[in-house]
Structures are given as C-alpha cells and as structure tokens.
C-alpha positions as CSV (number, residue, x, y, z in Angstrom):
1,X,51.4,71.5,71.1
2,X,50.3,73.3,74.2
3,X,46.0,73.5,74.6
4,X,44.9,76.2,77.1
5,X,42.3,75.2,78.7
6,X,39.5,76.8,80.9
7,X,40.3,79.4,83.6
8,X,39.8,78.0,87.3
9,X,40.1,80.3,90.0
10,X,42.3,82.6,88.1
11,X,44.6,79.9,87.2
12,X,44.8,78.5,83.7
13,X,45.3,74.4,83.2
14,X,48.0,73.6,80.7
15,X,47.8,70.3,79.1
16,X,50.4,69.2,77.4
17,X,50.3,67.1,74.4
18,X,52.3,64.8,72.8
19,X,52.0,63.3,68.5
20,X,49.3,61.2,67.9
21,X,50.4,57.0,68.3
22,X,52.8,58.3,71.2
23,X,57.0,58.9,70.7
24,X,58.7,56.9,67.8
25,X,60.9,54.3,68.9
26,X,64.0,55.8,68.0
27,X,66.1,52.9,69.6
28,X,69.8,53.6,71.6
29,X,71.7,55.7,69.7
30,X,74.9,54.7,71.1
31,X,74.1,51.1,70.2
32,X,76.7,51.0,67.1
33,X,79.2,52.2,69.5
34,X,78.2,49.2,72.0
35,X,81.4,46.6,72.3
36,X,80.2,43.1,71.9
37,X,80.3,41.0,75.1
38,X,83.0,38.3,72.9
39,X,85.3,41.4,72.5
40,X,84.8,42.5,76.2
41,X,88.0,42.6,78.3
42,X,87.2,40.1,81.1
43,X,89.0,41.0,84.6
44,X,89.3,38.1,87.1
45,X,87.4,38.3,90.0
46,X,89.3,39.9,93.2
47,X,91.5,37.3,95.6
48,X,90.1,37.1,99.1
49,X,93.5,37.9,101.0
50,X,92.4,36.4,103.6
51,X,92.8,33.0,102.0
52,X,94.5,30.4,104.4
53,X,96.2,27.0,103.9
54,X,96.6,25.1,106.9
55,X,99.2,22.5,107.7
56,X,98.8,20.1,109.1
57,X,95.5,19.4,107.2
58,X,93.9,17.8,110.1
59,X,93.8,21.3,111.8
60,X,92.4,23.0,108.7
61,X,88.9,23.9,110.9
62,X,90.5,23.4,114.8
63,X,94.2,25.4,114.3
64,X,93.8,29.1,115.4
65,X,96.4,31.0,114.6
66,X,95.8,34.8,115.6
67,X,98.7,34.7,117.7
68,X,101.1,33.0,115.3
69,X,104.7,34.8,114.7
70,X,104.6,36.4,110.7
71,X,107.5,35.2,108.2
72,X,107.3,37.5,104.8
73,X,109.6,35.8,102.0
74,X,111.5,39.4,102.1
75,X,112.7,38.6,105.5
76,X,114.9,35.7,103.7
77,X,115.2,37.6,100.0
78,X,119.1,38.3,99.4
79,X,117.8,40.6,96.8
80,X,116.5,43.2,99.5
81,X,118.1,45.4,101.6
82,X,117.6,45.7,105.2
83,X,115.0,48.8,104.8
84,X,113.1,46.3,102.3
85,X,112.7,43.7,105.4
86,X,115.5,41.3,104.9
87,X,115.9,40.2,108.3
88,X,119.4,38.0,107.9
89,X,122.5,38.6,106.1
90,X,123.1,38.0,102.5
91,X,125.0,35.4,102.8
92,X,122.4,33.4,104.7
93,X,120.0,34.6,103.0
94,X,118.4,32.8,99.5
95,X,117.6,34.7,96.3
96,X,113.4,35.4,95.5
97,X,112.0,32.7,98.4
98,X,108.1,32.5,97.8
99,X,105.5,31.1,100.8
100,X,105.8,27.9,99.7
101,X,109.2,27.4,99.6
102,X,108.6,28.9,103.2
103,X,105.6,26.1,103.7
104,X,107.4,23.5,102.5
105,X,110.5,24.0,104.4
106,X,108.4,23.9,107.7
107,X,106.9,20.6,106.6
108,X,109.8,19.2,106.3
109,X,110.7,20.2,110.3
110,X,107.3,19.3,111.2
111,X,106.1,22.8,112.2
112,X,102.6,23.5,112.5
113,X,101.7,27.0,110.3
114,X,99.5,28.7,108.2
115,X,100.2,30.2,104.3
116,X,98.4,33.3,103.1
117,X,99.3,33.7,99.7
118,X,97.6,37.0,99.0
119,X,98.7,39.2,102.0
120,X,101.7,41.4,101.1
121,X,104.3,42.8,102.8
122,X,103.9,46.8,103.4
123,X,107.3,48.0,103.9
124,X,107.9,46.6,100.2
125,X,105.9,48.2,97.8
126,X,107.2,45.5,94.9
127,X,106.4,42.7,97.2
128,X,102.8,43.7,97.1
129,X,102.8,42.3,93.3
130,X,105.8,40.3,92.8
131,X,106.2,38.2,95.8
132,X,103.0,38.3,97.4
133,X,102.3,36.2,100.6
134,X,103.4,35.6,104.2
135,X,103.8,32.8,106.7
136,X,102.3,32.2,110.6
137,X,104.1,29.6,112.3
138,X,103.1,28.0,115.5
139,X,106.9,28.8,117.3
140,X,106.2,29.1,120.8
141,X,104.3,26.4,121.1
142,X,104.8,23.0,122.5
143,X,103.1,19.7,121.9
144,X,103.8,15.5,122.5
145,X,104.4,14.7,119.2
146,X,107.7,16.2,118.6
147,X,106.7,19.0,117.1
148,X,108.0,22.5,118.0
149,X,109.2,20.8,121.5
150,X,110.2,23.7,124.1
151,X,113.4,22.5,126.0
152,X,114.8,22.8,129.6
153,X,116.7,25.5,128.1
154,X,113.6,27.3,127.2
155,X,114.8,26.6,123.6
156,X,112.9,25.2,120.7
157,X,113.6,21.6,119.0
158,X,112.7,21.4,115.8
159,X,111.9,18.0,114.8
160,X,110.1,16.4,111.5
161,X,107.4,15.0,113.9
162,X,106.8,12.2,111.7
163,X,109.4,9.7,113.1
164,X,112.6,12.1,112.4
165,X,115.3,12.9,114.2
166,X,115.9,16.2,115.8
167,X,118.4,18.3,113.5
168,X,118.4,21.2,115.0
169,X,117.6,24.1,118.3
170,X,115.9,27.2,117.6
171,X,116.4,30.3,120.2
172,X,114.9,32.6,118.8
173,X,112.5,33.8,115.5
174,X,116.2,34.9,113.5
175,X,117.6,31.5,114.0
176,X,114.4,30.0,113.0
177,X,115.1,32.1,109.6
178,X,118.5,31.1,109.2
179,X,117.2,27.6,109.1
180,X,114.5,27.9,106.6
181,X,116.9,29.3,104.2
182,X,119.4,26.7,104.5
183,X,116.6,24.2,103.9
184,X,114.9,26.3,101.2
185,X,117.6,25.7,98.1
186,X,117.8,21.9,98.6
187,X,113.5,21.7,97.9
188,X,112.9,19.8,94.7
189,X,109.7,21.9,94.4
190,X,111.7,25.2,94.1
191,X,114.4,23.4,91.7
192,X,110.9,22.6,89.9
193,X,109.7,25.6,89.9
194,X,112.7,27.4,88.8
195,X,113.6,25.4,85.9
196,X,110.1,25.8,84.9
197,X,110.8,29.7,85.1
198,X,113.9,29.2,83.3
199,X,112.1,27.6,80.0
200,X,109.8,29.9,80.2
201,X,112.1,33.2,80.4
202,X,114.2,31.6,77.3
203,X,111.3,30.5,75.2
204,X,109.8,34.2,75.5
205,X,113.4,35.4,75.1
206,X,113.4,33.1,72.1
207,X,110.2,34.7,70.8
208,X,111.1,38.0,71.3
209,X,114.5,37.8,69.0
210,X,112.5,35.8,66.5
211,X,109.9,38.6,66.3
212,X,112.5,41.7,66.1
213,X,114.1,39.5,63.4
214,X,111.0,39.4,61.3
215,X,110.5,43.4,62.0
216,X,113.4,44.0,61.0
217,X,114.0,42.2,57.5
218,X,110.3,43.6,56.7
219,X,111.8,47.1,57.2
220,X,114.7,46.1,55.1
221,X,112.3,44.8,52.6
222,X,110.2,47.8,52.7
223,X,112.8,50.1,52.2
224,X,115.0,47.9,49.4
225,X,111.4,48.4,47.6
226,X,111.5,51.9,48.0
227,X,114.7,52.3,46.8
228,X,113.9,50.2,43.7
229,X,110.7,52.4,42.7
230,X,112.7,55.3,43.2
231,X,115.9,53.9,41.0
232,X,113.3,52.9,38.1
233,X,111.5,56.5,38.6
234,X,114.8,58.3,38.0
235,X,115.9,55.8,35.2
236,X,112.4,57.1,33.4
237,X,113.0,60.4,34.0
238,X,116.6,60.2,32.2
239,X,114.7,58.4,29.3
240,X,112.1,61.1,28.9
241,X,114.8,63.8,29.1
242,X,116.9,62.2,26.4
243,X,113.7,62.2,24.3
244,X,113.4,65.9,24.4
C-alpha cells in the first residue's frame, strides 16, 4: 500500500508500506533441492607443483638447484617416440620409467638431485597425467667426496659416494641417460612396484569378468522369464479359444 502524503515544494512524499508484523519468513525455497554435505562430492585439494624432494637429505634446506640439468621419465620411456621426448633409442631405453625409479637410480651412483613429482612434461600432453614428474641432477658439478667427480678429461665419474667403486664415465647428459636406464630395471622398488600393478590390473580384470558374468545371466534370466509368461499367455489363449 502506497500513502501519499503532504505536498512539499511541489513534490509529493511517497511512503511506502509494508504488512503489519513485517515479511513472513518464507524460508529458502531451494532448500529441498539442497544436497547434504555427507552426499557432497569431495575434490582433493590442489598439488603444489612445486613440491621438491631433496637427496641427499642433509641438503634438503642448503642444496640450490636452479641451475640443475632437467631429466623427464619420457626422455628414457621406450613407449614414446622421439617427438614425445624420448631422448635415447628403444633399445636403450626402459618401458614407463617414473621419477623415482629416476631418484633411486641416482642414489645408487651417489648423485646429488632433486624430484618434483608434480611438474609435467609439455611436449607430452599424456605425461601431464600419466607420468607426471621430472628430475634435476647436480651433473656438472664436482665435490671431495666422490660424488659427480669431474676428471682430467673434463669427464664425469660417477661413483656411489658411500665407499663404492667407480663403475662408470659420463661425457655428456645422453650417456648419463643411457646409464640410468640400464640401472632402472634391476631396482627392487620398481620390480615392487610393478608386481603390485600387476595384482591390481588382474584383480580389477578379475572383477570386471565376474560382473559382465552376473549382467549377463540376469539378462538371460530376465528374458527366459519373458519367454515363459508369454508361452503360458498363448497356452490360455488356445484354452479360451477351444472353449468358444
């Protein structure tokens, strides 16, 4: 309702007015749509890429590594192409590497380097969800405790650094690949890790089979029921026509 009031100045004041006890409390009338927050889908919370692990340990808040070649597992996968980033040959090369079969092949020559799990490769669009990661290693660097050792040659020998011998001379970052994938197959933690795999693939394979089974003989079942009702419906009808 609208009261006019009194003229001022050749204006007129509107007031405007509202029920008596002010608006009903009609609630949210989306509230019966409202999901629960138990039925709620929730996401995980987002990965901060840059996410480091540091090796050795001790040089977790000393190491910097801005200036530290880049390894991505594609640069050893035999299942990419050249275009993808595999930077050896096939034969070299080892099937699905991840960055810690990387990692734990430079442990084992005692090279100093750095695993981000979540950066991912950007000449490999598949690699940005299936084989995330990449690897800095400390190459060019020399030290005194057998580590990474530059020789007269200008070459560098790769030791374990924790009393073992020298196995073998890297010249240059491709070398340096071909080394880590000889060394990757022969990890117990990828054996691990891919017998795990292998269960898992199988048991889901299993489930799978065991499911379209089921789907199946309940189709069977639905339509061996079908085909009953309609059997008996025809035998009635031959009844009622005999009757007439």
């Amino acid at each position: 309702n609208r009261n006019m009031g009194k003229k001022s100045g050749g204006r007129v004041r509107v007031k405007q007015m509202g029920p008596k006890g002010g608006m009903p409390n009609i609630g949210n009338p989306m509230e019966e749509l409202a999901i629960p927050p138990d039925q709620m889908i929730q996401l995980p919370p987002p990965v901060d890429k840059n996410m480091s692990q540091i090796w050795p340990l001790g040089e977790t808040f000393t190491m910097n590594y801005d200036r530290f070649p880049v390894i991505y597992p594609n640069y050893l996968d035999s299942s990419k192409t050249v275009k993808q980033g595999r930077r050896i040959s096939v034969v070299e090369a080892v099937e699905k590497p991840t960055v810690m079969d990387i990692g734990a092949a430079l442990q084992s020559l005692g090279m100093r380097h750095v695993v981000q799990p979540y950066k991912g490769y950007s000449r490999d669009a598949d690699s940005q969800w299936e084989n995330l990661g990449r690897v800095l290693i400390d190459l060019p660097r020399g030290n005194n405790d057998g580590v990474a050792e530059i020789g007269a040659d200008g070459a560098f020998d790769i030791s374990g650094g924790h009393g073992e011998e020298k196995d073998s001379t890297v010249q240059n970052k491709k070398q340096l690949l071909r080394l880590i994938a000889a060394r990757i197959p022969h990890l117990i933690s990828r054996k691990e890790r891919i017998a795990r795999e292998k269960a898992q693939q199988e048991a889901e394979e299993k489930q799978a089979k065991e499911e379209a089974a089921a789907a199946h003989k309940a189709a069977s079942q639905k339509v061996s029921t079908k085909t009953s009702s309609s059997n008996r419906k025809k035998k009635e009808k031959k009844k009622e026509n005999r009757k007439v």
